[in-house]
C-alpha atoms as a printed R data frame, in Angstrom:
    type eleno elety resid chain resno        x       y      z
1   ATOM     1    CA   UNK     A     1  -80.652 -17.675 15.833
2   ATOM     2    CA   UNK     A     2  -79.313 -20.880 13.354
3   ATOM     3    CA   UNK     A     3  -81.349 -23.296 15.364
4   ATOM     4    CA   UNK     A     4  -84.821 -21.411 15.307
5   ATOM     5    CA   UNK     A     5  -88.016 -24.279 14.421
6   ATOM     6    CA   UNK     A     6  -85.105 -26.976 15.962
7   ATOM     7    CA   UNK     A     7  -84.990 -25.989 18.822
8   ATOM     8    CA   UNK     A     8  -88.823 -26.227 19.246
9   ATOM     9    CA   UNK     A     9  -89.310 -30.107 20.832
10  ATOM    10    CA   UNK     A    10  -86.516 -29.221 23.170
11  ATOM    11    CA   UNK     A    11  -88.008 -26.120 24.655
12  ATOM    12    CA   UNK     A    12  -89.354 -27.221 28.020
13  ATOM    13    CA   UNK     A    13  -86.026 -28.781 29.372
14  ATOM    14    CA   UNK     A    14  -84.139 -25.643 27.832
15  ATOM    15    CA   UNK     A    15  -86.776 -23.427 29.908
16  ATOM    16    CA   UNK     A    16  -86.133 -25.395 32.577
17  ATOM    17    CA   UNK     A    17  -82.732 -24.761 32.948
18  ATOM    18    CA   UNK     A    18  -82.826 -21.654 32.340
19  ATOM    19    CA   UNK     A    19  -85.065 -20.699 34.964
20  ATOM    20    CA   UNK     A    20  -82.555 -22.455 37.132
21  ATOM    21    CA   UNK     A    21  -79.940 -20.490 36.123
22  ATOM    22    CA   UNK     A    22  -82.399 -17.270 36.817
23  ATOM    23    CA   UNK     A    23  -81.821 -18.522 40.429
24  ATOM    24    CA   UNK     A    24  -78.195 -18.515 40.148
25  ATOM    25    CA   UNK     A    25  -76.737 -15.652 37.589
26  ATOM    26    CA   UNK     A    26  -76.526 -12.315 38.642
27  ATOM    27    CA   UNK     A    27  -75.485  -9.092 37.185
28  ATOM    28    CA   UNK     A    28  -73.484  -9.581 33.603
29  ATOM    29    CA   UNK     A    29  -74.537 -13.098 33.570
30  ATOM    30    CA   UNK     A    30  -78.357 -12.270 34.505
31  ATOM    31    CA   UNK     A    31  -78.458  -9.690 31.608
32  ATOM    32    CA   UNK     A    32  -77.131 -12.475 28.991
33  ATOM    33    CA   UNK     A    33  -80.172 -14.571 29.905
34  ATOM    34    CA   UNK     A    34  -82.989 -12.362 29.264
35  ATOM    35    CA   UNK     A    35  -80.762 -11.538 25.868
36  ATOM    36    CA   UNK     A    36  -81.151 -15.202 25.020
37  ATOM    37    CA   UNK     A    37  -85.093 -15.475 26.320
38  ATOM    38    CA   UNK     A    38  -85.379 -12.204 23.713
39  ATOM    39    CA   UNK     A    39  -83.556 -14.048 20.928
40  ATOM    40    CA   UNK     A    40  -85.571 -17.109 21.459
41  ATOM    41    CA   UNK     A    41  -88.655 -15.356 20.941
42  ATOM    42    CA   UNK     A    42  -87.809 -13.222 17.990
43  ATOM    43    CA   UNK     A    43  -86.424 -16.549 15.857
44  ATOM    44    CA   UNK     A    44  -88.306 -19.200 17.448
45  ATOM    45    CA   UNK     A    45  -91.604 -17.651 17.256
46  ATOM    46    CA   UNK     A    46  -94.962 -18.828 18.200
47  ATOM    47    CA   UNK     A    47  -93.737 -22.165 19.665
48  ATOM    48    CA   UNK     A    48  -92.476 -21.051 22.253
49  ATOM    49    CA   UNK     A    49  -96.272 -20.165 23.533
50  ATOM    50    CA   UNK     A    50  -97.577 -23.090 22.916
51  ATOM    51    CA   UNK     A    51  -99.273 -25.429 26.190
52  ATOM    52    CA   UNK     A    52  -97.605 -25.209 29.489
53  ATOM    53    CA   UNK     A    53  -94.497 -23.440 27.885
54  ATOM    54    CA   UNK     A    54  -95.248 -19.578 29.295
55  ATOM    55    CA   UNK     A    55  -96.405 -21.200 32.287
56  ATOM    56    CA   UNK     A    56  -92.653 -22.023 33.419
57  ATOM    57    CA   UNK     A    57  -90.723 -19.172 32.193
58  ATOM    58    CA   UNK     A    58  -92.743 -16.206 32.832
59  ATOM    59    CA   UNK     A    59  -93.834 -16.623 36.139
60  ATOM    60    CA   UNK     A    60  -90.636 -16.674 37.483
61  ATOM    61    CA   UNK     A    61  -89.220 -13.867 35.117
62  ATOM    62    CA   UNK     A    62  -92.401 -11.277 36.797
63  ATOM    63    CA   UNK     A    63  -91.275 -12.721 40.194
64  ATOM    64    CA   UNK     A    64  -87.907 -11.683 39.354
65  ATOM    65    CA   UNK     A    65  -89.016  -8.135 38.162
66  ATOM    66    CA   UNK     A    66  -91.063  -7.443 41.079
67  ATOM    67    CA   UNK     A    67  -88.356  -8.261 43.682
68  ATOM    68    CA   UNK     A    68  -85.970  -5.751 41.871
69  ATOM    69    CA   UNK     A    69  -88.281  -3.166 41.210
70  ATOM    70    CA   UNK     A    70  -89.115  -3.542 44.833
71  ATOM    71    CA   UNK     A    71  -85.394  -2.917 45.672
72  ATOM    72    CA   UNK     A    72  -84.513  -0.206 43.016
73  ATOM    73    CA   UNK     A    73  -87.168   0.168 39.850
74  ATOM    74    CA   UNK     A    74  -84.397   1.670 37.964
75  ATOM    75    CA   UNK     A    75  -81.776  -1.045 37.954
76  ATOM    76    CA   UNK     A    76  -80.257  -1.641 34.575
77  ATOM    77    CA   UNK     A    77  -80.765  -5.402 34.011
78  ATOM    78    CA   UNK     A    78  -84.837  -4.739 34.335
79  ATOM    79    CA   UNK     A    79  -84.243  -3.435 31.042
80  ATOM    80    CA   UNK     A    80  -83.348  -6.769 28.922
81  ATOM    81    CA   UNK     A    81  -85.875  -8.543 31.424
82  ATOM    82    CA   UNK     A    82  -88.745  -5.753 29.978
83  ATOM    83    CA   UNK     A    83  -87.473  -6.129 26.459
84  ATOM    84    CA   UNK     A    84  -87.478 -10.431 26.589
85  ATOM    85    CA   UNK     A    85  -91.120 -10.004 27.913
86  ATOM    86    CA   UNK     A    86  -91.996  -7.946 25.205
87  ATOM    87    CA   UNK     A    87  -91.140 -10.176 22.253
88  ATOM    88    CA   UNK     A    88  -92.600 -12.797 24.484
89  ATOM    89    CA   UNK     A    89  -95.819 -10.878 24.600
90  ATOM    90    CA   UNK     A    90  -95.868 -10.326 20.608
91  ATOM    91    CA   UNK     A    91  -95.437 -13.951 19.929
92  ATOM    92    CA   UNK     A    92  -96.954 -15.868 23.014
93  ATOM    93    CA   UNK     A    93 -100.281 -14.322 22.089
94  ATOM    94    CA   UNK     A    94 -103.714 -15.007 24.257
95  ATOM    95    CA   UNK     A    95 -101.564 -17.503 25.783
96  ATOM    96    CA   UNK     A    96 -100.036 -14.549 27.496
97  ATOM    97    CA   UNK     A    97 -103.701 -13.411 29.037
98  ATOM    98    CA   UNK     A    98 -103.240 -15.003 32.989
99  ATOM    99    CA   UNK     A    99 -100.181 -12.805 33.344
100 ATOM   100    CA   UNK     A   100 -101.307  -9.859 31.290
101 ATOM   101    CA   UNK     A   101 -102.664  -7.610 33.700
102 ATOM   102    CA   UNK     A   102  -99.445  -7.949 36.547
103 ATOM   103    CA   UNK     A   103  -97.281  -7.543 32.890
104 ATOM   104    CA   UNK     A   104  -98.948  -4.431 32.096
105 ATOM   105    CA   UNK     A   105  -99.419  -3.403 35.824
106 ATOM   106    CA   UNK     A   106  -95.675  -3.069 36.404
107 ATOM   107    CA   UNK     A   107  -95.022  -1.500 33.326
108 ATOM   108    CA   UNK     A   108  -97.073   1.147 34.163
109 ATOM   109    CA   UNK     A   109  -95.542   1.604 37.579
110 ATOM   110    CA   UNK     A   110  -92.396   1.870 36.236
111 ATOM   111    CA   UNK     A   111  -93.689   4.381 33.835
112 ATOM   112    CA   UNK     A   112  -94.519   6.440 36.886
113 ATOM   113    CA   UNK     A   113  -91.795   6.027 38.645
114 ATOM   114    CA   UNK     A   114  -89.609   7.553 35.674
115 ATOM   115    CA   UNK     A   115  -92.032  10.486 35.242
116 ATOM   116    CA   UNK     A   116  -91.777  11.404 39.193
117 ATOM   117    CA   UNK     A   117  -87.990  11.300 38.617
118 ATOM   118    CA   UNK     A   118  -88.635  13.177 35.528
119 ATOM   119    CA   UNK     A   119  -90.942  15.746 37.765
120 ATOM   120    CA   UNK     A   120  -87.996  16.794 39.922
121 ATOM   121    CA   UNK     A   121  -85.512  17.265 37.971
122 ATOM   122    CA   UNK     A   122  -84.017  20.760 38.446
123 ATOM   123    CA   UNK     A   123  -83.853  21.583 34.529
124 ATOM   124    CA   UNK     A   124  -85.239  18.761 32.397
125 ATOM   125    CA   UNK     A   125  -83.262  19.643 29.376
126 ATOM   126    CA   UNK     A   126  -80.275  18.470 30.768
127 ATOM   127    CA   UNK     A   127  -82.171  14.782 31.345
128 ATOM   128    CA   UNK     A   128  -80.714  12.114 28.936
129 ATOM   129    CA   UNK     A   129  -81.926   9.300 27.348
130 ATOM   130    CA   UNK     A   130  -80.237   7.301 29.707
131 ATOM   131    CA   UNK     A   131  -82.789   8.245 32.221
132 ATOM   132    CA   UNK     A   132  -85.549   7.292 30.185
133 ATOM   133    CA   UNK     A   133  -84.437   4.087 29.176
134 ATOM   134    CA   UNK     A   134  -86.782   2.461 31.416
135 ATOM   135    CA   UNK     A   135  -89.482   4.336 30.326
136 ATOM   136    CA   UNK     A   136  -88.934   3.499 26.653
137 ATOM   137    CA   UNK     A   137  -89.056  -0.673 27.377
138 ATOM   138    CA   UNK     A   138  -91.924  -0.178 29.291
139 ATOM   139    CA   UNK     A   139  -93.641   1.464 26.998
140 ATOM   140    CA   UNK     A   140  -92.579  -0.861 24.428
141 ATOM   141    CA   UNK     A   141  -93.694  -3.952 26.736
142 ATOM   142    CA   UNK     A   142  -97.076  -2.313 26.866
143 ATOM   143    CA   UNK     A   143  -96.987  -2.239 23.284
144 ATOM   144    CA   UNK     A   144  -96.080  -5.901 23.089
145 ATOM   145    CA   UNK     A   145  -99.254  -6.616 24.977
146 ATOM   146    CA   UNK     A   146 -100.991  -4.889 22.429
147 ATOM   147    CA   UNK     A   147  -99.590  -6.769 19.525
148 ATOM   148    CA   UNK     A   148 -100.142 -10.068 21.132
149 ATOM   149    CA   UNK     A   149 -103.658  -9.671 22.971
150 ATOM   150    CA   UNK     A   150 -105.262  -7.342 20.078
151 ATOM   151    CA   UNK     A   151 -108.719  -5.938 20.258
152 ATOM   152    CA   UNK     A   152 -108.515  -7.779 23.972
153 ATOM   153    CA   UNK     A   153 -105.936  -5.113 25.171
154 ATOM   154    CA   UNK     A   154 -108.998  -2.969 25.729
155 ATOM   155    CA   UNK     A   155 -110.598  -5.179 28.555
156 ATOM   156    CA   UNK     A   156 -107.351  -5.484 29.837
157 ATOM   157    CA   UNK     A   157 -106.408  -1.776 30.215
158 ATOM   158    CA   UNK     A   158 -110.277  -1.221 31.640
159 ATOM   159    CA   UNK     A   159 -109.820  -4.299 34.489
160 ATOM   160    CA   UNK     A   160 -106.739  -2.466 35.906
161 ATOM   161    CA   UNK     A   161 -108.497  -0.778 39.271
162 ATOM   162    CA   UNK     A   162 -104.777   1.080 39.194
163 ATOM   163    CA   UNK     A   163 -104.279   2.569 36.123
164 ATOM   164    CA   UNK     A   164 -107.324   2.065 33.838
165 ATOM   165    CA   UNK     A   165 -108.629   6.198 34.674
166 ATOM   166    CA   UNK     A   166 -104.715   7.248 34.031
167 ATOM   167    CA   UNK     A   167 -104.158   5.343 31.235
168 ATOM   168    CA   UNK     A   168 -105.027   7.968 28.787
169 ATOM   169    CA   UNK     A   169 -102.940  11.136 30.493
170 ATOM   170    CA   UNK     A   170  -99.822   9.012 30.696
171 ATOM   171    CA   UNK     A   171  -99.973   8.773 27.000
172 ATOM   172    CA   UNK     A   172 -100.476  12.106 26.541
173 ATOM   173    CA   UNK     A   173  -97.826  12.952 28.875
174 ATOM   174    CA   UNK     A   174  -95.249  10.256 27.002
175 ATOM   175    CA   UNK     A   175  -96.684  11.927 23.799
176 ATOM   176    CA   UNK     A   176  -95.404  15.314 25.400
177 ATOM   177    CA   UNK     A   177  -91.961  14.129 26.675
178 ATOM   178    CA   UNK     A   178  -88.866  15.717 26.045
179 ATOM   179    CA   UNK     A   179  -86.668  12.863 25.306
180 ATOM   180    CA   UNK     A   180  -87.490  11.660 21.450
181 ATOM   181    CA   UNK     A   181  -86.673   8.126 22.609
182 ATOM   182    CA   UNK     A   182  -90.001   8.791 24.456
183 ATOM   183    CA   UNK     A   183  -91.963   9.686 22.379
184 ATOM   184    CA   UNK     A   184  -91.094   7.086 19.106
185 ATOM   185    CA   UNK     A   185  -92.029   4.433 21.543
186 ATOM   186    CA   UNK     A   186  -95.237   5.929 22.426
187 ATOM   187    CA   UNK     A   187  -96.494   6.721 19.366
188 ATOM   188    CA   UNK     A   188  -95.583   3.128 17.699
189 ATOM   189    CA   UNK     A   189  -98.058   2.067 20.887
190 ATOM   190    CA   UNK     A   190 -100.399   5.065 20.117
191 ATOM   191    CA   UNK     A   191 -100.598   3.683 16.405
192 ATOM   192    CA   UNK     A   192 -101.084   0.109 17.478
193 ATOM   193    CA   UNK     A   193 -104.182   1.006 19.864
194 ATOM   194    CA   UNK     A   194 -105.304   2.740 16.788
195 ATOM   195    CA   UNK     A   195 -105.283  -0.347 15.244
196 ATOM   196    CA   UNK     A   196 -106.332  -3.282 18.004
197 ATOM   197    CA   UNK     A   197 -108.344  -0.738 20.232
198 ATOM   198    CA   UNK     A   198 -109.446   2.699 19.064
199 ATOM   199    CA   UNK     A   199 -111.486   3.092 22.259
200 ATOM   200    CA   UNK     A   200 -108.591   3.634 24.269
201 ATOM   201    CA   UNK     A   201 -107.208   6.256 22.666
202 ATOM   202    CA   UNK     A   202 -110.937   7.955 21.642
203 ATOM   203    CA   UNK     A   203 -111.116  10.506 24.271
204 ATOM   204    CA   UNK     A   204 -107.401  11.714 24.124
205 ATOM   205    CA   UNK     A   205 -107.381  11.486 20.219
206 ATOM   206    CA   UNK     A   206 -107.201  16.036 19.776
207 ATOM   207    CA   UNK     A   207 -104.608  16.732 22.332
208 ATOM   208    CA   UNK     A   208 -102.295  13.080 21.290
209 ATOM   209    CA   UNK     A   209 -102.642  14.476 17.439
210 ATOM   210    CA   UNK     A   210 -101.537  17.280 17.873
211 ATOM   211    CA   UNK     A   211  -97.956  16.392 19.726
212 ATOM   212    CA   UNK     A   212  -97.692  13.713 16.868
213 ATOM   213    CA   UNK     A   213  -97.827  16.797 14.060
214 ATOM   214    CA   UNK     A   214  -95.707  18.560 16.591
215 ATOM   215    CA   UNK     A   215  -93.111  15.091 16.615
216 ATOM   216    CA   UNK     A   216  -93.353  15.572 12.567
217 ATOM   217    CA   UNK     A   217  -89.413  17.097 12.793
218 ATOM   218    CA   UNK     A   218  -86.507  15.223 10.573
219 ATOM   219    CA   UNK     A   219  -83.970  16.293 13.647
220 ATOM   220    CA   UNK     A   220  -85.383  13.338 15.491
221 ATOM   221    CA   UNK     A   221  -86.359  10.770 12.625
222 ATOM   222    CA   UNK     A   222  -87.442   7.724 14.606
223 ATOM   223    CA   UNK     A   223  -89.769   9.650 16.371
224 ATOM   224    CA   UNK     A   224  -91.100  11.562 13.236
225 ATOM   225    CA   UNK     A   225  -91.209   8.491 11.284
226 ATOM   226    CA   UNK     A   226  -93.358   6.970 14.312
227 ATOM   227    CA   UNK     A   227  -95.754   9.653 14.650
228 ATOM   228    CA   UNK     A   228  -96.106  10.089 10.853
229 ATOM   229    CA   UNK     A   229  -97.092   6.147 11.043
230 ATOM   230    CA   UNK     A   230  -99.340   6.570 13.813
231 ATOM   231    CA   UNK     A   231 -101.465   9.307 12.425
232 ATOM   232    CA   UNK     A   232 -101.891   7.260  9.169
233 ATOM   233    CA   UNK     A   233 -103.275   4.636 11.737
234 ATOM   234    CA   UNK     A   234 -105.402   6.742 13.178
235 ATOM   235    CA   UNK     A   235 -106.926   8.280 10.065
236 ATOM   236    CA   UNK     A   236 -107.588   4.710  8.471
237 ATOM   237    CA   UNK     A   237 -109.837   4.342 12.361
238 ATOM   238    CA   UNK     A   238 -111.650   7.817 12.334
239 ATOM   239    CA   UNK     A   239 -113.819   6.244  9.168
240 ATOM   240    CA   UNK     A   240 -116.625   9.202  8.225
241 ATOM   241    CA   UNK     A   241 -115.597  10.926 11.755
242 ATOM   242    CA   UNK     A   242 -113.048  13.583 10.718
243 ATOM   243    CA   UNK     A   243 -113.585  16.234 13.651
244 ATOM   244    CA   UNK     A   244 -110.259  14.703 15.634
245 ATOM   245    CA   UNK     A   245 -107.960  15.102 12.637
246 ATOM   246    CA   UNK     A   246 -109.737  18.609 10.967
247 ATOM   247    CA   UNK     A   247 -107.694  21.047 12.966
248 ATOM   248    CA   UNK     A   248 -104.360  19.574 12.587
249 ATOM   249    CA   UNK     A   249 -105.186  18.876  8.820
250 ATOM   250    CA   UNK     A   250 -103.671  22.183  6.979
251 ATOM   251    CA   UNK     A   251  -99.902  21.777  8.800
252 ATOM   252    CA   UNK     A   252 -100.209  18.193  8.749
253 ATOM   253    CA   UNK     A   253 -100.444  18.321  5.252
254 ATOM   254    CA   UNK     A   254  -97.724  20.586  5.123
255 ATOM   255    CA   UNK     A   255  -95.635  18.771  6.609
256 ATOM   256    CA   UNK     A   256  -96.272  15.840  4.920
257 ATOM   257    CA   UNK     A   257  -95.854  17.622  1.053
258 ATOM   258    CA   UNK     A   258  -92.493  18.823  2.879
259 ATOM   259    CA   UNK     A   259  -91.480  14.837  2.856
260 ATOM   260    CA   UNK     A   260  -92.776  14.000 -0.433
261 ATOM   261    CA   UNK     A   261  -90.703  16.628 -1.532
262 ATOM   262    CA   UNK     A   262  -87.490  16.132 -0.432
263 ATOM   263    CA   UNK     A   263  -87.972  19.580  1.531
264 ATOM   264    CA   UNK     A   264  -87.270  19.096  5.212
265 ATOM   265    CA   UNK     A   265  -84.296  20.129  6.734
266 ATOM   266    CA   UNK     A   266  -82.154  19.778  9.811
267 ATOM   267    CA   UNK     A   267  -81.560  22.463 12.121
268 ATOM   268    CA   UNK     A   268  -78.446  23.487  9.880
269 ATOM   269    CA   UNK     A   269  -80.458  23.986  7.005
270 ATOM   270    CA   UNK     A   270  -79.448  20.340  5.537
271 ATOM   271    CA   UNK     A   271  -81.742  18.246  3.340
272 ATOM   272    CA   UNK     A   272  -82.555  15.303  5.658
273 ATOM   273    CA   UNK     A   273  -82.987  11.747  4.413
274 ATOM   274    CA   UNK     A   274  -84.822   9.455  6.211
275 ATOM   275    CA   UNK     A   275  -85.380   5.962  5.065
276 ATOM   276    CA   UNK     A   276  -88.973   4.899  5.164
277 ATOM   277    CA   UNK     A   277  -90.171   8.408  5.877
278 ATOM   278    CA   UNK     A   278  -91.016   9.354  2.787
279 ATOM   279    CA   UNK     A   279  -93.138   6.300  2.209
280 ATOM   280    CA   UNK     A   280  -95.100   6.462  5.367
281 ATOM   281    CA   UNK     A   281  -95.481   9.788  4.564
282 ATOM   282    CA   UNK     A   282  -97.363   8.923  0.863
283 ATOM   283    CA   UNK     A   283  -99.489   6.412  2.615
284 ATOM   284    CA   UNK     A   284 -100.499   8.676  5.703
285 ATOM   285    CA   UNK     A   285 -101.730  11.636  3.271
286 ATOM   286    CA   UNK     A   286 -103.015   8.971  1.233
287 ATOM   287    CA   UNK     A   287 -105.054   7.883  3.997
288 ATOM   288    CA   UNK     A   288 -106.152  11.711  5.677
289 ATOM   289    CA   UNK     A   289 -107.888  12.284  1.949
290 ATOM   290    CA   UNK     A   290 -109.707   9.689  2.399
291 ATOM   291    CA   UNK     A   291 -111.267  10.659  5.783
């Protein structure tokens, strides 16, 4: 984290190493190094993307990921291995493209291996976040993609033979899920496709607007303060095409005016603060009037 830009003519031998010690660590130990491959990324930045770098750390750390998941696709060190690979993904960039699709691939199988666990569950209100965890950093490893590949992300997504026909229901279906955790994640990834590739989201665009004004609740603020963003993102995409965002316009913009206000409340009837809500909030309406 001190180091950052130093650290930058050293980073093949560091890789190196520690893709060795991938070999070597397991459990507690394992977990520390994707920590440190995450931390690298977020304060190191670009660099670490540059020429053959990706080429010998995330080859191995997919290998890795696929031999787990093979074994048990919810063991809890895939989870700092998912999160590494997404700031990876942000930062790496279209140096990221040869391993894009397996990336995204196996984030959407783990995606559907927590919603068949999800499926039979005898009462899903008694499912935690816990069990969703891995759900959540795949998501957010999708969303990675997104960030890094941009407007690309679309051709991506389409050469999938797997997913690229499901691709739209399991967002609705994220968009839908009971655990907020869920659904913040998936509609920060709803708003960047909004953004990088509006074609993705096109077809879905009624039925994922209308969980996001249902999401629009102060008793789970990350996930309101996601979906508020989201819809601004879509708005500033649907140009002179408002027939997506007409129905859900009158609560919308009651809910929003509730923000502005200071009018929301908790379930106990208690003002709710939010930081950055109420700001999102101003720009989204800003943006709907101008649809």
């Amino acid at each position: 984290e001190s180091a950052a830009d130093l650290m930058a003519p050293y980073l093949d031998p560091i890789y190196r190493t520690l893709m060795q010690a991938l070999q070597m660590y397991r459990t507690r130990s394992i977990m520390v190094l994707f920590d440190t491959l995450g931390t690298m990324a977020d304060y190191i930045g670009p660099a670490i993307g540059e020429g053959n770098l990706p080429g010998i750390y995330v080859p191995p750390l997919l290998k890795h990921w696929n031999e787990i998941a093979m074994e048990n696709p919810f063991d809890r060190s895939l989870l700092p291995l998912m999160e590494c690979l997404g700031s990876s993904t942000v930062v790496i960039g279209m140096n990221y493209q040869p391993w894009a699709l397996e990336t995204f691939e196996m984030a959407m199988s783990t995606i559907e291996a927590c919603t068949l666990v999800f499926a039979h569950e005898e009462d899903a209100l008694d499912a935690d976040d816990e069990m969703a965890d891995p759900m959540i950093c795949a998501v957010d490893l999708i969303d990675g993609l997104v960030e890094g590949l941009g407007p690309n992300i679309a051709a991506l997504v389409s050469g999938s033979s797997r997913f690229s026909q499901t691709f739209p229901n399991v967002l609705q279906n994220l968009a839908e899920h009971i655990i907020p955790g869920v659904r913040m994640s998936v509609f920060a990834l709803i708003g960047d496709l909004a953004r990088q590739a509006p074609a993705l989201i096109e077809a879905g665009l009624p039925n994922l607007l209308s969980e996001a004004v249902k999401s629009i609740d102060p008793t789970h603020p990350a996930a309101c303060n996601n979906a508020v963003w989201a819809i601004g993102e879509v708005c500033v995409r649907c140009g002179e095409n408002s027939g997506p965002l007409t129905p859900h316009a009158p609560e919308l913009v009651q809910r929003l005016i509730a923000m502005l206000m200071g009018n929301m409340l908790d379930d106990d009837g208690d003002p709710v603060t939010v930081p950055g809500l109420a700001e999102n909030a101003a720009t989204t309406m800003g943006r709907l009037a101008s649809v």
